[in-house]
C-alpha positions as CSV (number, residue, x, y, z in Angstrom):
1,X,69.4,66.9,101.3
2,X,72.4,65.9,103.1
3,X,73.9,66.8,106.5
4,X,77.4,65.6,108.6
5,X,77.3,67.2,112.3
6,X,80.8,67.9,113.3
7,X,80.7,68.8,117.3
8,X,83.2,71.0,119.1
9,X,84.8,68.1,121.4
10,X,85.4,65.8,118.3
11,X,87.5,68.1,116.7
12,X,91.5,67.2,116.8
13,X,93.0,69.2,119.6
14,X,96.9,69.9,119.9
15,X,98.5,72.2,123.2
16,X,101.7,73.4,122.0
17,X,101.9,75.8,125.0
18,X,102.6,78.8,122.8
19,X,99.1,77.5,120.4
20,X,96.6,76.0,121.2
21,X,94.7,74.7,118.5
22,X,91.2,72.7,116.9
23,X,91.5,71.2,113.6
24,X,87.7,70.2,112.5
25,X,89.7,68.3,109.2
26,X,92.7,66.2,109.4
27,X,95.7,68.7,109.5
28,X,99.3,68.2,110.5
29,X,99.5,65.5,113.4
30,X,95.4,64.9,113.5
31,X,94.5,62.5,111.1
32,X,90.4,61.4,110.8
33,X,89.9,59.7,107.1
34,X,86.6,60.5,107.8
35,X,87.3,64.6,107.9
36,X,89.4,65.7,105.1
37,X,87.0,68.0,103.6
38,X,83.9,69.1,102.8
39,X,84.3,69.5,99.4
40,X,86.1,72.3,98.2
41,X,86.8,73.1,101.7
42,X,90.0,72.0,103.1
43,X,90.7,73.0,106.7
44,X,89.3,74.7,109.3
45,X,91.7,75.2,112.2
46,X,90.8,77.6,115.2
47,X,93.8,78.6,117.0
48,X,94.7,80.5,120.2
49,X,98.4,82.1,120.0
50,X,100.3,83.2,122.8
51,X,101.6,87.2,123.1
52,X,104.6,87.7,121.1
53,X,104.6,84.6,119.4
54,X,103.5,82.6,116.0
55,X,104.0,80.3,113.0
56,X,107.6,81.6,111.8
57,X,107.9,81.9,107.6
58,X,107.2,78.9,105.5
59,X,105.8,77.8,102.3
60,X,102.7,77.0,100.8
61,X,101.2,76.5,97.4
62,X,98.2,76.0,95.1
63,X,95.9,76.6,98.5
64,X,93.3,79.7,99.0
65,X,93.9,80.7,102.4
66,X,91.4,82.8,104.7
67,X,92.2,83.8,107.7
68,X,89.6,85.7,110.3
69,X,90.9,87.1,113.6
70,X,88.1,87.0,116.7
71,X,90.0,88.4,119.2
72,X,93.8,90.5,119.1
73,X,96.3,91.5,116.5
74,X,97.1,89.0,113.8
75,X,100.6,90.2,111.8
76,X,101.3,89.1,108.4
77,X,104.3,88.8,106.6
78,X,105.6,87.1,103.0
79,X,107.9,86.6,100.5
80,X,106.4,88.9,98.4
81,X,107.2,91.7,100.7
82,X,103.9,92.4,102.2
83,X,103.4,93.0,106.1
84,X,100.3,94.1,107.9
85,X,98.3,93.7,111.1
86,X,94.3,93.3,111.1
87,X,91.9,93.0,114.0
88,X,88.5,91.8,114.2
89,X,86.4,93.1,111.4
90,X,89.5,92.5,109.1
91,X,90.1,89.6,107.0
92,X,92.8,88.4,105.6
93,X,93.2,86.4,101.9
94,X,96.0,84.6,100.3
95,X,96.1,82.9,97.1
96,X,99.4,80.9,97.2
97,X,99.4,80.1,94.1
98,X,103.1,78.7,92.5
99,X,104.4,79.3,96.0
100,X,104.8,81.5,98.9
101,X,106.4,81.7,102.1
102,X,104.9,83.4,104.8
103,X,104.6,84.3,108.6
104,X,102.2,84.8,111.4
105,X,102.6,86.3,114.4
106,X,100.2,87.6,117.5
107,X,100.8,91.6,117.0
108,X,100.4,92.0,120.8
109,X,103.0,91.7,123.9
110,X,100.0,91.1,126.3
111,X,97.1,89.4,124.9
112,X,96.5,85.9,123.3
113,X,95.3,86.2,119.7
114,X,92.6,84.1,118.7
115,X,91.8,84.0,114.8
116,X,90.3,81.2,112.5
117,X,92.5,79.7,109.3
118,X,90.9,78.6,106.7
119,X,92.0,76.8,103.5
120,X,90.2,76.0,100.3
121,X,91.1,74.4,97.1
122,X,91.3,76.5,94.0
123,X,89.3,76.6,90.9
124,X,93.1,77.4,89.3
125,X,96.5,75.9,90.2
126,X,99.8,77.6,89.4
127,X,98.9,81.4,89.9
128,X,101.0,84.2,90.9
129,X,100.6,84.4,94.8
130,X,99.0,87.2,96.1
131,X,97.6,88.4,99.3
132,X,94.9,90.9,100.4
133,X,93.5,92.6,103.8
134,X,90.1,94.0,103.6
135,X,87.8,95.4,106.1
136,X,84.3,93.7,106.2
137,X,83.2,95.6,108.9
138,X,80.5,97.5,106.3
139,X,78.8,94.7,105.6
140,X,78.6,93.0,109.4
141,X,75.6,94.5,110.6
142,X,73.7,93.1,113.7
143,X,70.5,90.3,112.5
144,X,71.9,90.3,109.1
145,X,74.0,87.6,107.6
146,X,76.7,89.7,105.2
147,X,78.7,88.2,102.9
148,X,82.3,88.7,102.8
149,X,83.7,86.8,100.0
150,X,82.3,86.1,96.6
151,X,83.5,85.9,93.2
152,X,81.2,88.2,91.5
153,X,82.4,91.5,93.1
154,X,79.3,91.6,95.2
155,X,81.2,91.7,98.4
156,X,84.6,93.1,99.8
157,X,86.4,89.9,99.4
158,X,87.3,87.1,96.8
159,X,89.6,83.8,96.5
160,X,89.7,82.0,92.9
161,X,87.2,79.6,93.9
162,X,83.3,79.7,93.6
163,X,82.7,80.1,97.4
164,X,80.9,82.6,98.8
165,X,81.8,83.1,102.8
166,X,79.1,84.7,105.2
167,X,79.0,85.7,108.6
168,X,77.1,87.5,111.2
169,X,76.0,88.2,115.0
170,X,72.1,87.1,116.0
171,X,70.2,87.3,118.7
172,X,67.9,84.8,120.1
173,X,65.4,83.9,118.0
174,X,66.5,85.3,114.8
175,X,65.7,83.0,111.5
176,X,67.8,83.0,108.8
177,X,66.8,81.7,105.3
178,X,69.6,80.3,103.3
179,X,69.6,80.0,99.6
180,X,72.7,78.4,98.1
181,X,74.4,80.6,95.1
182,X,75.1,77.9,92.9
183,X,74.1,74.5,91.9
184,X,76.6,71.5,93.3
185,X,77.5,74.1,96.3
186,X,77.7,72.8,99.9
187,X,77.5,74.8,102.5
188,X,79.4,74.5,106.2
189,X,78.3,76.6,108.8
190,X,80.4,77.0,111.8
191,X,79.3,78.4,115.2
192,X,81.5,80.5,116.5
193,X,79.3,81.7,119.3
194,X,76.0,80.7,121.2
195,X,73.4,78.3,119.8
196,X,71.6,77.3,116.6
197,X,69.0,74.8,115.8
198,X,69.5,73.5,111.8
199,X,67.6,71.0,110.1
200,X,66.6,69.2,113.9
201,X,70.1,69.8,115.1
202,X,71.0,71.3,117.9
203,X,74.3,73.1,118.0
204,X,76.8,75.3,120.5
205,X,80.2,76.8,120.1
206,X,82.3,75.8,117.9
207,X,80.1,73.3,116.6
208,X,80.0,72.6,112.4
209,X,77.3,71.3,110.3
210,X,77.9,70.6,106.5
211,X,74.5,71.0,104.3
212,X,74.4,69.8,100.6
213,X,72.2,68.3,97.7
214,X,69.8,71.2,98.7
215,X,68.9,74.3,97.4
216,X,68.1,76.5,100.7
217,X,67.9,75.8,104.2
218,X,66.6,77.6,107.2
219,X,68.8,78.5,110.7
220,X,66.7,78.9,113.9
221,X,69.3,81.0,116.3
222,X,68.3,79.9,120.0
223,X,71.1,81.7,122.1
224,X,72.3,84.7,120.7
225,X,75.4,84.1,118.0
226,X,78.2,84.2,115.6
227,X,77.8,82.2,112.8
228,X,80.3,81.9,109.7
229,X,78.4,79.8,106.6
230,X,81.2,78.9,104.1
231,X,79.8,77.8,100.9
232,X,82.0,76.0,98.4
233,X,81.4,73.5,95.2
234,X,81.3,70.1,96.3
């Protein structure tokens, strides 16, 4: 078995005024050759936008890109002509495929938006882009860790990659066993909210641990939280 700790106050932090924003892999100005990825995960970015404002259109391709609002409105729109607005308990997916060009904005005139990006490599380059909203909220039930992507058809969501995304909301003392899906898969467990103890590490907000070369592991919640696990090949 094999573990990287990633705290919270190691991540690369950039004030924008308008975002503020922690990139736990290199991304844009942060640069850490020892963070680009944990396997077939690319970026995790967690980003606080100001009312009224956001990332204006532009393009991306060949990039599965997850997007998970925690607080506010996040608005969506695209080159492909789709616009939306989701909330907590709404995800949002994008396969960008051959290329796309899209925006985000914070849907609200009076509160921040806070909401984590997420980008994976896909299994297939070259795709027609395509992008999806999709309510999770049936299968995030308190104590229980629900998965919300998988690409089976076993849960509400999928990107064209063998990951398989959890999350859920613990209290204290709460164990969770963890059985990877599928041989060669890592799996990166990010804490959105309270504590965890994981393989004799202790961890708080916005903390990451990576976990690979393992079959199962075992989370011991110690302050009542929200965990996301992202598990990906390596």
């Amino acid at each position: 078995m094999k573990i990287v700790v990633d705290k919270a106050d190691t991540r690369g932090y950039f004030d924008h005024v308008w975002l503020k924003t922690h990139h736990t892999f290199s991304f844009a100005d942060y640069y850490n050759h020892d963070r680009m990825n944990f396997g077939a995960l690319r970026v995790l970015n967690d980003d606080t936008v100001s009312p009224g404002r956001g990332f204006d259109m532009h393009p991306h391709q060949n990039m599965e890109v997850i997007s998970i609002p925690l607080k506010g409105y996040l608005t969506h729109g695209d080159s492909v002509e789709n616009a939306s607005t989701i909330t907590p308990g709404d995800i949002q997916v994008m396969s960008t495929g051959r290329g796309i060009f899209h925006s985000e904005y914070n849907g609200s005139d009076t509160e921040d938006l806070q909401f984590l990006q997420i980008w994976v490599f896909p299994k297939v380059k070259n795709t027609p882009p395509e992008y999806h909203n999709y309510d999770v909220r049936s299968v995030l039930k308190k104590n229980h860790l629900g998965v919300i992507i998988a690409p089976d058809g076993s849960a509400p969501a999928s990107i064209l990659q063998d990951a398989w995304f959890s999350m859920g909301k613990f209290d204290a003392g709460q164990t969770i066993d963890y059985k990877m899906h599928q041989e060669g898969n890592g799996v990166y467990m990010f804490i959105i909210e309270g504590e965890a103890d994981v393989l004799g590490q202790s961890l708080e907000k916005r903390d990451g641990i990576g976990i690979w070369d393992t079959k199962e592991f075992q989370v011991n919640v110690t302050k009542e939280a929200h965990l996301l696990l992202m598990e990906v090949p390596m």
